[in-house]
C-alpha positions in Angstrom: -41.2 -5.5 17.4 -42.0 -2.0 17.2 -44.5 -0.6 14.5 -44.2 2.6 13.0 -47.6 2.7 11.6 -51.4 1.4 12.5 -53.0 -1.2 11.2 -55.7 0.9 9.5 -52.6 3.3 7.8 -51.3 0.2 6.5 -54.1 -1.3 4.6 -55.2 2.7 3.4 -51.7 2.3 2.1 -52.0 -0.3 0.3 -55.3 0.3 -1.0 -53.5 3.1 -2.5 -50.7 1.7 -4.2 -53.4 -0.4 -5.4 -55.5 2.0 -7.2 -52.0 3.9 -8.2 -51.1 0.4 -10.4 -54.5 -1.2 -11.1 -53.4 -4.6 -9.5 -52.0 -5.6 -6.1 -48.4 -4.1 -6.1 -45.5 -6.8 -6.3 -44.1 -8.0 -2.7 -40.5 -7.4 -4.2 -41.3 -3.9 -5.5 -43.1 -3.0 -2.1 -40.2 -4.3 -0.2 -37.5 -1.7 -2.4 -39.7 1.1 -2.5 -41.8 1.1 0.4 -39.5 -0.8 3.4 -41.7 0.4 6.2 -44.7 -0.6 4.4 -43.7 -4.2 4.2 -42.6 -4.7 7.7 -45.3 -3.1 9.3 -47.7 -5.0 7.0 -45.9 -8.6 7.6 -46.3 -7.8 11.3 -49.7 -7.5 11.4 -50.9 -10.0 8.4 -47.3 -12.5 8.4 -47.4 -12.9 4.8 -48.1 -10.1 2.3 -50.8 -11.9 0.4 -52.6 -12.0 3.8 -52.0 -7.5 3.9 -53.2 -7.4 0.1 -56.5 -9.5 0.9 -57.2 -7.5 3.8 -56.8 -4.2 2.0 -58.6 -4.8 -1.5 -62.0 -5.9 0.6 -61.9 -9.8 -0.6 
């Protein structure tokens, strides 16, 4: 599979959304809104709890 985006663009995205909502942003809501986001981060974490460790620091 082909990426559109790095890693390190992925988690600053999602550290973004983050901050935006004040909690880790929904997997369905990511998925609607943000399609790129969610494959690229599946890709390189394979499940999106995995992408929203990663990104928040944990």
């Amino acid at each position: 599979m082909e990426t559109s985006m790095s890693m390190e663009e992925v988690v600053n995205k999602i550290s973004e959304l983050f901050k935006q909502e004040g909690e880790p942003p929904p997997k369905k809501q990511v998925k609607k809104s943000h399609p790129e986001l969610m494959k690229n981060a599946l890709y390189y974490f394979q499940n999106w709890e995995n992408a929203i460790e990663h990104s928040s620091g944990s």
